[in-house]
PDB file of N, CA, C and O in Angstrom:
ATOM      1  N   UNK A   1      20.331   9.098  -7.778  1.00  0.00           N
ATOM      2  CA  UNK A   1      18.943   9.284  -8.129  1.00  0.00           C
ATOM      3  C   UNK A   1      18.589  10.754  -7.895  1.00  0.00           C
ATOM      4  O   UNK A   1      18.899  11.188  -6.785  1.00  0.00           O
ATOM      5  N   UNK A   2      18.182  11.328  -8.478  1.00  0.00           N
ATOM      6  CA  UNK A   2      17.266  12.561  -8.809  1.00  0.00           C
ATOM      7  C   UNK A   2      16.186  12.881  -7.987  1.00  0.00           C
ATOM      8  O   UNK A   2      15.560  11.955  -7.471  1.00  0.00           O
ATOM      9  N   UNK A   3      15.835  14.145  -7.759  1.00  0.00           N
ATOM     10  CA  UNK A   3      14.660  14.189  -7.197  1.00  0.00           C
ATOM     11  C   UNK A   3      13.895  15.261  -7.324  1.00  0.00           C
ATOM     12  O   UNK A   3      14.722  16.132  -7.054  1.00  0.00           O
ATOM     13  N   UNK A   4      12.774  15.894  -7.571  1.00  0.00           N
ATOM     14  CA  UNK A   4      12.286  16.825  -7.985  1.00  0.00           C
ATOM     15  C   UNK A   4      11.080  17.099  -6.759  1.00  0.00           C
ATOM     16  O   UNK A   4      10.311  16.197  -6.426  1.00  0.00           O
ATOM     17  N   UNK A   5      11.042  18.369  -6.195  1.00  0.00           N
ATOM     18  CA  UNK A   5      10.254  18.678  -5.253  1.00  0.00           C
ATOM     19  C   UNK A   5       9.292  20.135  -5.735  1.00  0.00           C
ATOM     20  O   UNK A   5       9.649  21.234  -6.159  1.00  0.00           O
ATOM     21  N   UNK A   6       8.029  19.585  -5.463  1.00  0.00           N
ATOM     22  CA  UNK A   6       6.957  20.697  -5.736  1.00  0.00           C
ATOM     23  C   UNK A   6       6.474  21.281  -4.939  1.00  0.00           C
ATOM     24  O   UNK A   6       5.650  20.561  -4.375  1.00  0.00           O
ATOM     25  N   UNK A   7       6.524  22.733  -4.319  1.00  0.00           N
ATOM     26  CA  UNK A   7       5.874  22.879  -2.971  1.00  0.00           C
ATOM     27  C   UNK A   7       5.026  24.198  -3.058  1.00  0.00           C
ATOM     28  O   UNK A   7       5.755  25.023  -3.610  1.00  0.00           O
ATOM     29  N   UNK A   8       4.184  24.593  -2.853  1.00  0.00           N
ATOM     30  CA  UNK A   8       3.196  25.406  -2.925  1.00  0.00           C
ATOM     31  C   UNK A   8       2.741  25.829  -1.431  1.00  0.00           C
ATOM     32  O   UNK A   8       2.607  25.069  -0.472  1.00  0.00           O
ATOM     33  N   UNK A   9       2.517  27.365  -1.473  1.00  0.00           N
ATOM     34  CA  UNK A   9       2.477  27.916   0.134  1.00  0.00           C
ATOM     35  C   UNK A   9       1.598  28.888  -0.130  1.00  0.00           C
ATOM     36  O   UNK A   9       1.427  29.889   0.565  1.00  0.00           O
ATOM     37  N   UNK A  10       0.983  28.594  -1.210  1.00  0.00           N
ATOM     38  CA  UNK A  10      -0.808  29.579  -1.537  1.00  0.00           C
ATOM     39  C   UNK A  10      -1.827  28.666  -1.155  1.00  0.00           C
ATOM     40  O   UNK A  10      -1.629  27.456  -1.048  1.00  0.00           O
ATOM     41  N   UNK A  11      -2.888  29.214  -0.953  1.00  0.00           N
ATOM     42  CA  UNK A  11      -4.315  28.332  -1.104  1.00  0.00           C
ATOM     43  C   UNK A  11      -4.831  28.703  -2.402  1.00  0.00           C
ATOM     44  O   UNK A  11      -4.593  29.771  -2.966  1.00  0.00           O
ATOM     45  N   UNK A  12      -5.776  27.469  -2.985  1.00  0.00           N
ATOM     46  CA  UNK A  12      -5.927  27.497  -4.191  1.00  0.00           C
ATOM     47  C   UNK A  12      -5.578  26.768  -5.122  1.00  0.00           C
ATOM     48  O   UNK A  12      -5.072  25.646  -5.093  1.00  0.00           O
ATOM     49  N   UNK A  13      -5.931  27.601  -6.202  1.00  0.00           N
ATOM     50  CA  UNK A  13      -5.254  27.029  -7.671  1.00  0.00           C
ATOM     51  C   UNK A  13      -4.141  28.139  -7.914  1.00  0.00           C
ATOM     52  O   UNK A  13      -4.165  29.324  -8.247  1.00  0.00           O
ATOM     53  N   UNK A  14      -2.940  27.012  -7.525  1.00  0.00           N
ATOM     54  CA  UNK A  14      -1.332  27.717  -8.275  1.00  0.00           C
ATOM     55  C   UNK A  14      -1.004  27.318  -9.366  1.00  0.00           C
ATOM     56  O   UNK A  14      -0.325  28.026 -10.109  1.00  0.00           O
ATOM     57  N   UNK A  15      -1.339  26.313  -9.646  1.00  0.00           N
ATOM     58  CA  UNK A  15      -0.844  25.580 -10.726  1.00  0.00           C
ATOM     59  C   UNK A  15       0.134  24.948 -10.758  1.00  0.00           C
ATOM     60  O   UNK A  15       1.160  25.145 -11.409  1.00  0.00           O
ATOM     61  N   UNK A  16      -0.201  23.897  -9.835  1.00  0.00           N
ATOM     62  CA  UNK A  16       0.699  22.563  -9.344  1.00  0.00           C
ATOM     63  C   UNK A  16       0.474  21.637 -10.094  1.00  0.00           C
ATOM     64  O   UNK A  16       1.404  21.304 -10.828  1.00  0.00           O
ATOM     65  N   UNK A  17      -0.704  20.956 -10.180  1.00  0.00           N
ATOM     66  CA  UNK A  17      -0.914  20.580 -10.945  1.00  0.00           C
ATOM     67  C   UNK A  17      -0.449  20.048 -12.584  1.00  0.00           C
ATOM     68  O   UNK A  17      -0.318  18.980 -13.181  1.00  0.00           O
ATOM     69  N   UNK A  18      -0.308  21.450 -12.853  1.00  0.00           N
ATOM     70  CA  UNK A  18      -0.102  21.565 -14.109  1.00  0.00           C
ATOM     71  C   UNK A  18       1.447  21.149 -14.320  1.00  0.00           C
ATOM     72  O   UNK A  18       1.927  20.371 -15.143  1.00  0.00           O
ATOM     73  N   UNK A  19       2.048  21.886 -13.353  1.00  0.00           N
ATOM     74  CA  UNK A  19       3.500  21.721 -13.095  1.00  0.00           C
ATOM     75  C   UNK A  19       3.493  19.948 -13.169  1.00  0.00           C
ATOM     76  O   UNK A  19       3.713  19.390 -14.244  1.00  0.00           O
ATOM     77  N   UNK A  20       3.293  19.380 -12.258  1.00  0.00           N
ATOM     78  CA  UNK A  20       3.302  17.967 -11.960  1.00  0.00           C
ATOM     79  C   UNK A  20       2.920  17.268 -13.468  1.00  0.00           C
ATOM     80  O   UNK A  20       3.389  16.254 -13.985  1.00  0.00           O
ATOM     81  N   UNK A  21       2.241  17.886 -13.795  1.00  0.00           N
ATOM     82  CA  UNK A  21       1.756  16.573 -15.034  1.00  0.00           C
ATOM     83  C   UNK A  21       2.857  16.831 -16.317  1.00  0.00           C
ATOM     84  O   UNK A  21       2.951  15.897 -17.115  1.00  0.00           O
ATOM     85  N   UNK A  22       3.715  18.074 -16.568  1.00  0.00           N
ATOM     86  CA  UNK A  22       4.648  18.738 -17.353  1.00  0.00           C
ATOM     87  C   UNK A  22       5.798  17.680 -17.008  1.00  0.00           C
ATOM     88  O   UNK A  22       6.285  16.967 -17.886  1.00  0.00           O
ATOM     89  N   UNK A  23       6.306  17.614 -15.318  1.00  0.00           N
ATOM     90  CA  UNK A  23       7.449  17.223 -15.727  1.00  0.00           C
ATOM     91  C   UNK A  23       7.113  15.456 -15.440  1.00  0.00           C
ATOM     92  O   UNK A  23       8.086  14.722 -15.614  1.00  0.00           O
ATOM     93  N   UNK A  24       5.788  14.785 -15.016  1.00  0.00           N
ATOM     94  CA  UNK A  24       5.602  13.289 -14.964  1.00  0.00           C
ATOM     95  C   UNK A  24       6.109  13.210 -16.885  1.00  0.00           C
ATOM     96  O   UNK A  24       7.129  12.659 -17.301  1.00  0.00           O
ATOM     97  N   UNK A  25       4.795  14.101 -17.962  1.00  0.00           N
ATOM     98  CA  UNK A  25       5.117  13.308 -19.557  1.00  0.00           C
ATOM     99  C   UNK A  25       7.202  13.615 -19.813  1.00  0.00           C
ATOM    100  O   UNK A  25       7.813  12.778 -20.479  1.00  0.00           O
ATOM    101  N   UNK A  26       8.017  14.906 -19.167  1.00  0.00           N
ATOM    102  CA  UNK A  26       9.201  14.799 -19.686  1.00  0.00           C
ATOM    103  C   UNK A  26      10.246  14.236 -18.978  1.00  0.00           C
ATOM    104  O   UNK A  26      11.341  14.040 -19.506  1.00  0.00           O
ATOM    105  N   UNK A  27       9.916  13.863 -17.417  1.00  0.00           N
ATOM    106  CA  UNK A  27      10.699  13.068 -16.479  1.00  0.00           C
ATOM    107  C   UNK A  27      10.644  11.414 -16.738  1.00  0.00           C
ATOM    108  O   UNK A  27      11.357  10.496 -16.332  1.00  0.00           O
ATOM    109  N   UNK A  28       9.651  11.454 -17.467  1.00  0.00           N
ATOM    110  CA  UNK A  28       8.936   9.849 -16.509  1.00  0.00           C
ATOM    111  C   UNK A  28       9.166   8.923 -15.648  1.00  0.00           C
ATOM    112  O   UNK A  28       9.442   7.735 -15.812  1.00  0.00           O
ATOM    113  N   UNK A  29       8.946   9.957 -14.102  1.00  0.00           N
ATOM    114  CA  UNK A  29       9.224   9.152 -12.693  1.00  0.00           C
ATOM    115  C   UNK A  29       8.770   8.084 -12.615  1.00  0.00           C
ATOM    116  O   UNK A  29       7.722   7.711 -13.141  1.00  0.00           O
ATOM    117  N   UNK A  30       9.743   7.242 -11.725  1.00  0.00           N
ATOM    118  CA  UNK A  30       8.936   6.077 -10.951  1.00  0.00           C
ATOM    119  C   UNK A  30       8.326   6.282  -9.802  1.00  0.00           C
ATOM    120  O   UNK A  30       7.887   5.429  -9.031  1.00  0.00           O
ATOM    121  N   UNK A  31       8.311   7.100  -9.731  1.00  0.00           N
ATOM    122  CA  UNK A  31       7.123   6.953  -7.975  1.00  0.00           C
ATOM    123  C   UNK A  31       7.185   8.173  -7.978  1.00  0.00           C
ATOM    124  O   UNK A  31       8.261   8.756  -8.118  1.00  0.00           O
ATOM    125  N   UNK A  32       5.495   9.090  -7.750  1.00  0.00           N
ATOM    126  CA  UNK A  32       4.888  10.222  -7.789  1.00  0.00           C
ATOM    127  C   UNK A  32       4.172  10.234  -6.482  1.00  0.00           C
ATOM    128  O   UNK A  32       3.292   9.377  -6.571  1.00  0.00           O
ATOM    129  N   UNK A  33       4.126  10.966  -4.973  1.00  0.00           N
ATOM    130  CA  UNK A  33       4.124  10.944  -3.953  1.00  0.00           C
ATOM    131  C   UNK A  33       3.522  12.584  -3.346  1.00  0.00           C
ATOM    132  O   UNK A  33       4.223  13.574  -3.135  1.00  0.00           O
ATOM    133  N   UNK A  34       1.977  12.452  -3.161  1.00  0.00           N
ATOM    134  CA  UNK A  34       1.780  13.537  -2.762  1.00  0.00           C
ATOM    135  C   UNK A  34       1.610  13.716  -1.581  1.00  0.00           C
ATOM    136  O   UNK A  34       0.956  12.719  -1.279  1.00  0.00           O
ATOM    137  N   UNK A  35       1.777  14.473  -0.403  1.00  0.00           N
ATOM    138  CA  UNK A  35       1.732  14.599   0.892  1.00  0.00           C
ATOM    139  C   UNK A  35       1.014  16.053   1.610  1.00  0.00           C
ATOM    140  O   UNK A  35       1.020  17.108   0.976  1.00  0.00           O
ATOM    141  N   UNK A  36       0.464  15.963   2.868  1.00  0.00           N
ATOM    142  CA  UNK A  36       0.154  17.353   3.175  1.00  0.00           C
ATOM    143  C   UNK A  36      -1.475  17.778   2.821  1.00  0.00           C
ATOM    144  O   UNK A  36      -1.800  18.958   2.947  1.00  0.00           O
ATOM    145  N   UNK A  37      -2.202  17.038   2.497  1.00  0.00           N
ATOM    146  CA  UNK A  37      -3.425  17.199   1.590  1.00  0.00           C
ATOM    147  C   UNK A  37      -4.526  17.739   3.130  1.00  0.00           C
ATOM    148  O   UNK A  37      -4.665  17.101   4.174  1.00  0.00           O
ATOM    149  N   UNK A  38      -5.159  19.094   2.763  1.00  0.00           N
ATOM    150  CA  UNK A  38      -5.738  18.948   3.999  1.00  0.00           C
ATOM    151  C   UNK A  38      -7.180  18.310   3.825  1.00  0.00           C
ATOM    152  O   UNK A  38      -7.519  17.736   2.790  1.00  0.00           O
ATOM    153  N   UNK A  39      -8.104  18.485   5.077  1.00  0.00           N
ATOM    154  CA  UNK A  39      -9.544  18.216   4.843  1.00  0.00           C
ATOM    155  C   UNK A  39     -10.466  18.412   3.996  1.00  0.00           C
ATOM    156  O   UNK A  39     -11.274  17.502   3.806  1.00  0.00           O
ATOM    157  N   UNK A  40     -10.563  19.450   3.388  1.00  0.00           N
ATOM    158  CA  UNK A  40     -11.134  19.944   2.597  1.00  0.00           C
ATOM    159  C   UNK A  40     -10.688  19.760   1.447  1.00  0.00           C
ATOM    160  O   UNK A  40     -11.496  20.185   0.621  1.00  0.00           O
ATOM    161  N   UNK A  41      -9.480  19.182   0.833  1.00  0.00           N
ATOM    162  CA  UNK A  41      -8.844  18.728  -0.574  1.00  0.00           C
ATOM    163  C   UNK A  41      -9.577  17.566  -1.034  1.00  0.00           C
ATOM    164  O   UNK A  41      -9.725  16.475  -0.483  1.00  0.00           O
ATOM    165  N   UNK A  42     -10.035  18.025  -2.212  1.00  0.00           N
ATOM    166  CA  UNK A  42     -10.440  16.906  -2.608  1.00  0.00           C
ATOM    167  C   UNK A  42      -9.921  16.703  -4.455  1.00  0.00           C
ATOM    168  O   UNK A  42     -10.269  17.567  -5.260  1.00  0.00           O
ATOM    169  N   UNK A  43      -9.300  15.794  -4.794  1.00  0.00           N
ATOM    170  CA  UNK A  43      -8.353  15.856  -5.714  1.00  0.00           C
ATOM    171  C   UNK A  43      -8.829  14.118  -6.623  1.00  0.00           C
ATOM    172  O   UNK A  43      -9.667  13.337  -6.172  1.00  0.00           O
ATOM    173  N   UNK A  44      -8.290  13.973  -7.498  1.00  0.00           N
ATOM    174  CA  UNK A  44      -8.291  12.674  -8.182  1.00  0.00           C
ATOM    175  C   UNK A  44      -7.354  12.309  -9.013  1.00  0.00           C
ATOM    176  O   UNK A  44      -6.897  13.136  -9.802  1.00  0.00           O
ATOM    177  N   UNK A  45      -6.961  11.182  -8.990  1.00  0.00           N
ATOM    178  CA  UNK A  45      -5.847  10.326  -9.534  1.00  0.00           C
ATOM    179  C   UNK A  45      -6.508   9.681 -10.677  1.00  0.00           C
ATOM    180  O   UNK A  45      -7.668   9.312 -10.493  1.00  0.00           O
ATOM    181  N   UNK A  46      -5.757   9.402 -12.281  1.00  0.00           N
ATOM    182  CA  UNK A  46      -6.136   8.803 -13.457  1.00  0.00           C
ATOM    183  C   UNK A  46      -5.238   7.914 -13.154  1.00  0.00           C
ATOM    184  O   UNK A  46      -4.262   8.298 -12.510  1.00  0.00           O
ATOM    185  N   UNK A  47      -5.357   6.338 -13.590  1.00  0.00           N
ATOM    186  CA  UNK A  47      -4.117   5.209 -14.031  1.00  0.00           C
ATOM    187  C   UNK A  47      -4.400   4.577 -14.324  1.00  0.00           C
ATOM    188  O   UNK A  47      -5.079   3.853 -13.597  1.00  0.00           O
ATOM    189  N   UNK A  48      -4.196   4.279 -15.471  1.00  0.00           N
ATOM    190  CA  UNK A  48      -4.129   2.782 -16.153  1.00  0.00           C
ATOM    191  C   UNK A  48      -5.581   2.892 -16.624  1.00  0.00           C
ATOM    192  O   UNK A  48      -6.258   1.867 -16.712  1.00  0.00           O
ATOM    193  N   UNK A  49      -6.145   4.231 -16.965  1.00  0.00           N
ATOM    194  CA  UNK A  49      -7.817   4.322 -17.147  1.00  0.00           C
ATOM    195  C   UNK A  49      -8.467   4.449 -15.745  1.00  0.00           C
ATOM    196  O   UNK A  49      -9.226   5.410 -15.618  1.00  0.00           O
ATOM    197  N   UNK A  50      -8.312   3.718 -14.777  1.00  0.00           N
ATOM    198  CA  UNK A  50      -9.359   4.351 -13.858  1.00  0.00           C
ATOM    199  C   UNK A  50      -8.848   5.296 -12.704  1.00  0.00           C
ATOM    200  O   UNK A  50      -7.728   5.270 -12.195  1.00  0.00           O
ATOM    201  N   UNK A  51      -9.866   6.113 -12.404  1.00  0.00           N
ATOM    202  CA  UNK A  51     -10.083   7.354 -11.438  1.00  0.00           C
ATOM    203  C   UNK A  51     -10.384   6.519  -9.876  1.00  0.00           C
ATOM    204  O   UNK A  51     -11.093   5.618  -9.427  1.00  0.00           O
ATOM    205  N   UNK A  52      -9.375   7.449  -9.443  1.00  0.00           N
ATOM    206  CA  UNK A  52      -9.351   7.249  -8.043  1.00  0.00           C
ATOM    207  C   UNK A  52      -9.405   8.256  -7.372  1.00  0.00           C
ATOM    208  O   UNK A  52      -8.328   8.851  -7.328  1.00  0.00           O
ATOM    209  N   UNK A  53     -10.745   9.007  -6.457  1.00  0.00           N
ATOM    210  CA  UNK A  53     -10.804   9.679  -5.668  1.00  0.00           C
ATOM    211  C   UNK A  53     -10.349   9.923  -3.968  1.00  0.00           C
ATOM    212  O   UNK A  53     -10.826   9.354  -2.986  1.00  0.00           O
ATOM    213  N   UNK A  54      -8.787  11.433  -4.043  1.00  0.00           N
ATOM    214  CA  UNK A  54      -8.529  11.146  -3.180  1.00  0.00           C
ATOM    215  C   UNK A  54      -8.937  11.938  -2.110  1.00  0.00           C
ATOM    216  O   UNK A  54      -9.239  12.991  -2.670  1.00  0.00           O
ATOM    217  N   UNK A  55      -9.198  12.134  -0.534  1.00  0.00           N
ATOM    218  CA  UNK A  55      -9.696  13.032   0.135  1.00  0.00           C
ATOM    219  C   UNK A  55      -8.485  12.862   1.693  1.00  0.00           C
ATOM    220  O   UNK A  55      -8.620  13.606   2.664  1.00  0.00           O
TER     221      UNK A  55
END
């Protein structure tokens, strides 16, 4: 099994994001796993149509 690791050591917008959603449509993983999120992150998840806000 494969594994692809994204890691970012700026604050901000790096463009992880963007990265992540590039290789979810040409990988198509089974399990997408974000970790490390601090207090102040506030981010949101799309699936299956609904939004899930994560903090």
């Amino acid at each position: 099994m494969t594994c692809s690791v994204l890691v970012g050591g700026g604050w901000g917008d790096e463009g992880k994001g963007k990265c992540i959603t590039y290789l979810c449509h040409n990988d198509k993983p089974n399990i997408i796993a974000r970790a490390g999120v601090g207090p102040n992150a506030g981010h949101s998840v799309e699936f299956n149509g609904e939004k899930y806000g994560l903090r």
